[in-house]
C-alpha positions in Angstrom: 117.8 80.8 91.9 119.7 83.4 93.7 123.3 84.6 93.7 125.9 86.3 95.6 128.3 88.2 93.6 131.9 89.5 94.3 134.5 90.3 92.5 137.1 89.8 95.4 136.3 85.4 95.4 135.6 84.6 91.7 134.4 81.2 93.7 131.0 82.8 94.6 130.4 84.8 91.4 128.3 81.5 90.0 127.6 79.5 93.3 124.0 79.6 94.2 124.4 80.6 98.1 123.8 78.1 99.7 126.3 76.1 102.0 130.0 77.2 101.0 129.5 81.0 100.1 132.3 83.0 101.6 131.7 83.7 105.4 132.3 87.5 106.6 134.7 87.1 109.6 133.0 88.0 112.4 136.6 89.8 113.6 136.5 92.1 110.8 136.9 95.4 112.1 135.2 97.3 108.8 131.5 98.1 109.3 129.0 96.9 107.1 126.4 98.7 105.3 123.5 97.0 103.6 121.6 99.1 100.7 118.9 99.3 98.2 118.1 101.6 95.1 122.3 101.5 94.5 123.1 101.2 91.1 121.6 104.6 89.9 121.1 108.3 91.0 121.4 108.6 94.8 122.3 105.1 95.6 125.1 104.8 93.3 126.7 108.3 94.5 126.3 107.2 97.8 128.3 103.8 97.0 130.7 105.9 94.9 131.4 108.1 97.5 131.7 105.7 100.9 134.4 104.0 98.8 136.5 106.6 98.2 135.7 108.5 101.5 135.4 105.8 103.9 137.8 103.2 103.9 136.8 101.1 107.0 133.1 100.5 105.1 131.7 97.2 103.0 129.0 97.5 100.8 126.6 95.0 100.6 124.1 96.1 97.9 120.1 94.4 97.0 119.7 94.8 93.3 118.1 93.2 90.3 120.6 91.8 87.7 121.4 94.1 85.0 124.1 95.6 83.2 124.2 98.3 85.8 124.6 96.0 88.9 127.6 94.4 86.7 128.9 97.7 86.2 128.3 98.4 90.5 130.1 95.6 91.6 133.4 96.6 89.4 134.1 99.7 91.6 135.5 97.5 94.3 137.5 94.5 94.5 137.0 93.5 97.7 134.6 95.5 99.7 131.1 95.6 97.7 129.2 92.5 97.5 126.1 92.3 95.5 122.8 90.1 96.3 120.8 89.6 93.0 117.4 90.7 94.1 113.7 91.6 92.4 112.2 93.5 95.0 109.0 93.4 93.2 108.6 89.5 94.3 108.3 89.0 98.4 110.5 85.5 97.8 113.1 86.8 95.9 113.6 89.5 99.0 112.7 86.7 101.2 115.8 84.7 100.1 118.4 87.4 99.6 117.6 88.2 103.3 118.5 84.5 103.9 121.6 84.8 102.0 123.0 87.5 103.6 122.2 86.3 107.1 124.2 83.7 106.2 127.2 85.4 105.1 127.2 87.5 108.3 128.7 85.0 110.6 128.5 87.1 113.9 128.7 90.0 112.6 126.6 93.1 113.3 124.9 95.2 110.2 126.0 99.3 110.7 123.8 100.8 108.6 120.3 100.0 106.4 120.1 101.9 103.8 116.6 101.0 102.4 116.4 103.3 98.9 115.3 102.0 95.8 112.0 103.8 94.3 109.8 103.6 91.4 107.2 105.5 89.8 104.6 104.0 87.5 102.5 105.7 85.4 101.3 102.6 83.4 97.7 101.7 84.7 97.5 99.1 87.0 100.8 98.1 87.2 101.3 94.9 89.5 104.6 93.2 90.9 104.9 89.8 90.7 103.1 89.0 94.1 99.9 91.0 92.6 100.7 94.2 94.8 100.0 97.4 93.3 103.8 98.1 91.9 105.0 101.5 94.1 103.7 99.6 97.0 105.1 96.3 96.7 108.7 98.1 95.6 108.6 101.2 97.9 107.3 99.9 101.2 106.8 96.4 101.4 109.6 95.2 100.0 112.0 97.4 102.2 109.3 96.4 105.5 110.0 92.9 104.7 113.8 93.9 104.7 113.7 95.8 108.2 111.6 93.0 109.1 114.5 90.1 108.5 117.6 92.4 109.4 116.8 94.7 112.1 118.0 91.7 114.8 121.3 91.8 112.7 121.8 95.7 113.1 124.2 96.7 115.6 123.4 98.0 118.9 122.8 101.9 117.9 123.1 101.4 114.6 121.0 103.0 111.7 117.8 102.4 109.3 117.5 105.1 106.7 114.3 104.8 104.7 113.9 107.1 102.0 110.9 108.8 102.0 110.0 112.2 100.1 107.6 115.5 100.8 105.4 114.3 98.2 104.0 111.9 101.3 102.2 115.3 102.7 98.9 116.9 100.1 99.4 119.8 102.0 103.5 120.7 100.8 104.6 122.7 98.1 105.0 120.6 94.7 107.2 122.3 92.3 106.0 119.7 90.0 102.2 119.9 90.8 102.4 116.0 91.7 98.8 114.7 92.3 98.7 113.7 95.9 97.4 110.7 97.5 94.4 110.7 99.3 94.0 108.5 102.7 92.7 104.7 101.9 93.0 101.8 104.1 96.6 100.0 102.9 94.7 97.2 102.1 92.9 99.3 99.3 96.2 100.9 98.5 97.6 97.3 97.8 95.4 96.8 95.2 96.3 97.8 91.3 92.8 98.7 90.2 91.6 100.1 93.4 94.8 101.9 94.4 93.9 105.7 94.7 90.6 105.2 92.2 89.3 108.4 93.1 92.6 110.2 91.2 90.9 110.7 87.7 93.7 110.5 85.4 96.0 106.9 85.0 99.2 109.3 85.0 97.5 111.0 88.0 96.6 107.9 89.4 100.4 106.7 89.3 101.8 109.6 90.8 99.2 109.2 93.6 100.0 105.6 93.8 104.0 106.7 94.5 102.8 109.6 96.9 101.2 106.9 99.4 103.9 104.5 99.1 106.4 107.1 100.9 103.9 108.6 103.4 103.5 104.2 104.4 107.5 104.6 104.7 107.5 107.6 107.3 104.7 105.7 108.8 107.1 102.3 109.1 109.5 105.2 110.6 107.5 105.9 112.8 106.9 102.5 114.1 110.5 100.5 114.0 111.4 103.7 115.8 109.5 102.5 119.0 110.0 98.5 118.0 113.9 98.9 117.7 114.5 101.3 120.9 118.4 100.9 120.3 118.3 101.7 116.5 118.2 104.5 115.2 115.8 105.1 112.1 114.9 108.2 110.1 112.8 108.9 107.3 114.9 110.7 104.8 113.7 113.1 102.1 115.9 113.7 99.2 113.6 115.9 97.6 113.4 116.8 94.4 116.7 115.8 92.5 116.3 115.3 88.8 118.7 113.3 86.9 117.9 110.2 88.4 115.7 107.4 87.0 112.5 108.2 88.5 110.9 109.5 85.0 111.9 106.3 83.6 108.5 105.2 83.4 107.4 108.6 81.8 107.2 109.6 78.0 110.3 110.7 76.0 109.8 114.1 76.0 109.2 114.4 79.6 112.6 111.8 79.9 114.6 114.2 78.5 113.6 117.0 80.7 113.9 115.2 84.0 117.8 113.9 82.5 119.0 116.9 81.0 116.9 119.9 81.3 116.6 120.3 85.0 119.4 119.7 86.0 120.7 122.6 84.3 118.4 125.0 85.6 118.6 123.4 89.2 120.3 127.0 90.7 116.9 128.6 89.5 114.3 125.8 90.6 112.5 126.2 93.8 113.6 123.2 96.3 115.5 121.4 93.8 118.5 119.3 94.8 121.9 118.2 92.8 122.3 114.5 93.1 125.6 115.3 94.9 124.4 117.2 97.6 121.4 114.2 98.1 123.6 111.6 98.2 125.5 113.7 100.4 123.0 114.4 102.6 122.4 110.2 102.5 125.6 109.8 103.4 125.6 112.1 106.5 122.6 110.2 107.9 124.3 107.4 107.9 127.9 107.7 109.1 127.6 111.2 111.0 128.9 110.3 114.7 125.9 110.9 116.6 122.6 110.9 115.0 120.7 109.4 117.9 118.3 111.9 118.7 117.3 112.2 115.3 115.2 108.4 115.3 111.7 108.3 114.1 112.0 111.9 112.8 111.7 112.7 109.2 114.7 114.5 107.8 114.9 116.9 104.8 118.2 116.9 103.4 119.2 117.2 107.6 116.4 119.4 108.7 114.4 117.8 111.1 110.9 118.6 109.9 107.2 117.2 111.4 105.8 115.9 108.0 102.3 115.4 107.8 99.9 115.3 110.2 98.5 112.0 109.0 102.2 110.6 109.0 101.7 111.0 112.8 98.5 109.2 113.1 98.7 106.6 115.4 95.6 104.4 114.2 96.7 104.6 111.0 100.5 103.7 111.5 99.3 100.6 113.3 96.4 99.5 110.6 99.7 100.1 107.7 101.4 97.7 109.9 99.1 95.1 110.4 98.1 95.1 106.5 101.8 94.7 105.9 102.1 92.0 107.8 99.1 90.5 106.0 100.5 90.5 103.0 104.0 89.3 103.7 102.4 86.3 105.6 99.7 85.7 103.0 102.2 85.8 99.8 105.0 83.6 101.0 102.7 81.5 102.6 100.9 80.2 99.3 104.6 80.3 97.8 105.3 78.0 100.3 102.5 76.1 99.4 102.7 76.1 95.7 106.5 74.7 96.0 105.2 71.9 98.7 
């Protein structure tokens, strides 16, 4: 079951959408962002900081219920919406897509945020569909997104998919990351064959996380030519501890990630505050004229190349195809399984 919350029509806050959720008007002269990753780090600065700074914006956020998605929707009364969400199960992103579509009523999405993020370092960690976890919840999740909304995005609107320099063996890690190697997505789908060559399971899950956002530049690269009137950018954060990314991790390396780094962040090397990131976010997304910048992959809001395998065009178009795949294949048999 799937629900639409908003604090501004107590109607909807326990109505499964379906026929009789409140409609957007189509004459509402606010524009509309739709975003992932929101109720923590980055995301929830950005939300924090369009609804203070930019009055003419609505929020509707993709989350999994929780106590922090509770705590999300109280900042606004009125102009943040959120769509209970598991992005680790195709369906459950599958339907939120359908219920948003149908609150739309004509109107036209602004911006796609598409943020959320995890890291796993458990071994073999699946979603619900059976999809190695970083890329079920990093890509394939947010392609299937692009994939239902991008018709709903407005003429020279925006995509922002959050990427990260760890997509590129070749960068500087401050934090000695293990990289990903190249396997065919397929492969890379898989839990137990996901990046087997990566010796160690922590190493493994960092690998794991690595390929998921060079397979976001990659579906950068692509929309980018499919959505000529959109523009789309790969953006790279980069390092900014402080935000749930070590979540996964043991409680000693927790603590340094929450407290520790982000103390010293004036003395480590490419480190970020999570106010400049989600200021950099927020740029991308409602700076006046950002067209030139689509298919290019952004640090902070320095165009850079990124890698050289980010570029390769065989290997954009097998990630696409395999994502494809899988969509079709998984809510398929769902389909199935509830006939």
């Amino acid at each position: 079951m799937l629900y639409v919350r908003s604090r501004s029509d107590k109607m909807t806050q326990c109505m499964q959408t379906s026929p009789g959720r409140r409609q957007i008007d189509p004459r509402d002269s606010r524009k509309l962002l739709v975003v992932t990753g929101a109720t923590s780090g980055i995301g929830r600065r950005l939300i924090e900081r369009i609804l203070v700074q930019h009055e003419d914006w609505t929020i509707n956020v993709f989350a999994r219920p929780s106590l922090r998605s509770r705590e999300l929707q109280r900042l606004s009364l009125d102009r943040l919406t959120v769509f209970d969400v598991d992005l680790r199960s195709l369906q459950s992103v599958n339907r939120a897509c359908d219920a948003l579509i149908g609150t739309l009523g004509g109107q036209k999405i602004d911006a796609l945020a598409l943020n959320a993020g995890v890291q796993s370092v458990r071994q073999d960690a699946a979603s619900i569909d059976g999809i190695e976890v970083a890329f079920a919840v990093n890509f394939l999740a947010h392609f299937l997104i692009a994939k239902r909304l991008k018709d709903h995005v407005r003429p020279e609107g925006r995509i922002v998919i959050t990427s990260s320099e760890v997509h590129d063996p070749n960068a500087f890690c401050l934090l000695r990351v293990r990289r990903a190697t190249w396997q065919d997505p397929l492969l890379l789908s898989d839990p137990e064959r996901s990046q087997q060559n990566i010796a160690s399971t922590v190493g493994r899950g960092e690998a794991r996380y690595c390929a998921s956002k060079l397979l976001n530049l990659m579906h950068v690269r692509h929309l980018a030519g499919e959505a000529p009137t959109t523009t789309v950018i790969a953006f790279n954060p980069s390092v900014v501890p402080g935000t749930d990314l070590a979540r996964d991790r043991n409680w000693l390396q927790r603590m340094g990630w929450q407290y520790i780094m982000p103390a010293l962040l004036p003395i480590i090397p490419l480190a970020r505050s999570l106010e400049r990131s989600a200021g950099d976010l927020l740029w991308l997304l409602t700076a006046p004229d950002v067209r030139r910048l689509s298919g290019s992959y952004i640090d902070g809001r320095s165009t850079q190349p990124g890698s050289p395998e980010s570029r390769d065009q065989a290997k954009i178009a097998r990630a696409m195809e395999v994502a494809n795949l899988l969509i079709s294949d998984r809510l398929s048999a769902q389909g199935a399984d509830r006939g």
